[in-house]
C-alpha positions, 0 to 999 in steps of 0.5 A, a space after each residue: 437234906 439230912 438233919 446235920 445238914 439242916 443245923 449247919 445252914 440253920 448256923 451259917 444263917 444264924 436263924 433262930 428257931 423263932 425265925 425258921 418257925 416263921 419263914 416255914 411255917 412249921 410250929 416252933 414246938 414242933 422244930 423243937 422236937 426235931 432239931 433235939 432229935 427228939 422226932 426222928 422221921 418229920 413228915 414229908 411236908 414239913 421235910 420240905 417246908 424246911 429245906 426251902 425256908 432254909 434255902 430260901 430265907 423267909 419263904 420265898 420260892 416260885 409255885 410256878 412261873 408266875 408266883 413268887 411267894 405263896 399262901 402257906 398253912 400253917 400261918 397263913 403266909 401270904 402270896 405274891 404274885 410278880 403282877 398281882 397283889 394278894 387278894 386279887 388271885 382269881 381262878 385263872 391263876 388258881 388253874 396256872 398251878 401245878 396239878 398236885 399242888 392242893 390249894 384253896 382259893 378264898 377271895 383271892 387269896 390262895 392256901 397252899 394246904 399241907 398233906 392231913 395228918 392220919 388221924 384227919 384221913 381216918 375221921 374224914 373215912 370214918 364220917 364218909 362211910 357212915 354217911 355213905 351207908 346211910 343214904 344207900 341204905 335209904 336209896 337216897 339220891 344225894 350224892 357224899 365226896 370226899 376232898 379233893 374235890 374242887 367246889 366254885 360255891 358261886 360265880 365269883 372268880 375269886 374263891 374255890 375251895 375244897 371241903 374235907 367232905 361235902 353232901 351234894 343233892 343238886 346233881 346238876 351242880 356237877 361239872 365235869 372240873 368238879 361242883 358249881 354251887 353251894 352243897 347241901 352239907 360241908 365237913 371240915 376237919 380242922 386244925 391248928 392251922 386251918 383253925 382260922 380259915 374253917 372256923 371264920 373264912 369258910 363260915 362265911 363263905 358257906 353262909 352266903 353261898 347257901 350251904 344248908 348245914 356246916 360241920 366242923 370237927 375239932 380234934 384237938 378240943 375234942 368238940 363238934 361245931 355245927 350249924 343248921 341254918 335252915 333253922 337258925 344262925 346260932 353256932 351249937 357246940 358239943 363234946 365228941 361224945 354219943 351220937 350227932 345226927 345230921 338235920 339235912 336229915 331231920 336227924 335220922 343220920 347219925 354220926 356216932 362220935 364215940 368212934 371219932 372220940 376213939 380215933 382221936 385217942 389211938 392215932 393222936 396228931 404229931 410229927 
C-alpha cells in the first residue's frame, strides 16, 4: 500500500493521527514524520501495522483461526480470543500461532513483538560476543543465546518468553523446543515499547522464577539497570560508560559500555 493510498483511506474514515496511533500501535511522532513525507521508506513492521489498522479500524484482525484480536507492542494492545479472555492464554494457544510470528506469553497474556530495530541487533551482538569470548576463553561450561529462544521459566502454562539474550549453566534445562527453567543471566534490550513489560513484568517474573542476575539496557536514557539478587533485590543504575562486569561472574566479565555507548550514538533508533 502506497502512501497515497494510505491518506485516502485515512480521509474516507476520517481517522485522525491520534486514532491510527491507537488502532496500529505505531507513535503518533512517528506517523507524523511519514504522512508529512518526512520518513520516506517505514519499516516493514510498521508498513503493516498501517495497512491493517486502516483496513480493519482499531486492530481487529485474526492471527490465526482461533484469535480475533491480538497483543501488540507497541501499546500493549490486547488480545481476544473468540473463547477466551485476555489472561487466560495458555501455551497451548501460544503453539496454535503461525511459526514466524514472534510472540511472548506473560501470564496469559500474549505480546506480539515487532521486528528490533538495527541498533538493538548490534548491542544484542555486540554483548553476545563479549560474553562468548569470554567463557570460551576460560573454557567455562555455561552456555550464551541469543533471542529467539523460547524459555518456559517454570511450570506454569501461562508464561513463555523470550530474553534478548540469556546465559545458561544447567545444561539440563534444554529441551529440545528450547529451555525449561529459570537461566543463570537474562538481558533485555529495551525500548519505548517493551519498557514496561521489561522493566516490571519480566522483572518479576525472573525473580520468581530464580534468575540469578537480570540485565536491562536502555538506549534511549543511555543507562544500564541491573540487578544481582544473589546479593540483594535493590535496582543498581549506571550510565553506559566504562565497563560493567557481570557478578555471575565475581565480575571478572566485563561489558565494555563505551562500545554500547558508540553504537548508540552512529546507528540511533528511528523509522
Amino acid at each position: 500500500m502506497t502512501l497515497e493510498e494510505m491518506k485516502q483511506i485515512k480521509k474516507e474514515k476520517g481517522y485522525s493521527l491520534a486514532q491510527l496511533s491507537e488502532y496500529s500501535g505505531v507513535p503518533l511522532g512517528t506517523l507524523q514524520k511519514i504522512f508529512s513525507g518526512e520518513t520516506e521508506s517505514p519499516r516493514y513492521s510498521t508498513r503493516q501495522a498501517l495497512e491493517k489498522a486502516l483496513l480493519e479500524g482499531d486492530g481487529r484482525y485474526d492471527l490465526s483461526p482461533d484469535f480475533s484480536r491480538r497483543v501488540e507492542e507497541p501499546g500493549a494492545r490486547y488480545t481476544i480470543n473468540r473463547l477466551k479472555q485476555q489472561g487466560e492464554f495458555t501455551l497451548e494457544d501460544y503453539y496454535t500461532l503461525p511459526e514466524d510470528r514472534r510472540v511472548e506469553l506473560i501470564d496469559g497474556v500474549i505480546y506480539d513483538m515487532s521486528a528490533p530495530s538495527f541498533v538493538h541487533q548490534h548491542i544484542l551482538g555486540t554483548f553476545f560476543v563479549e560474553v562468548q569470548n569470554y567463557i570460551s576463553s576460560k573454557g567455562g561450561k555455561c552456555l550464551p543465546m541469543m533471542a529467539p529462544v523460547d524459555v518456559r521459566l517454570n511450570e506454569d502454562d501461562k508464561t513463555m518468553v523470550q530474553p534478548d539474550l540469556l546465559i545458561l549453566c544447567d545444561k539440563s534445562k534444554i529441551q529440545r523446543w528450547g529451555v525449561l527453567g529459570a537461566p543463570d543471566f537474562c538481558l533485555e534490550i529495551t525500548s519505548a515499547s517493551t519498557g514496561r513489560k521489561d522493566y516490571i513484568k519480566k522483572l518479576h517474573k525472573y525473580i520468581d522464577a530464580g534468575v540469578k542476575e537480570y540485565w536491562i539496557i536502555d538506549p534511549k536514557r543511555r543507562v544500564l539497570v541491573y540487578y544481582h539478587w544473589k546479593d540483594d533485590y535493590l535496582p543498581h543504575m549506571c550510565a553506559l560508560q566504562g565497563k560493567a562486569g557481570l557478578a555471575l561472574y565475581d565480575d571478572e566479565l566485563q561489558i565494555n559500555l563505551d562500545k554500547l555507548a558508540d553504537l548508540i550514538q552512529e546507528y540511533p533508533d528511528g523509522e
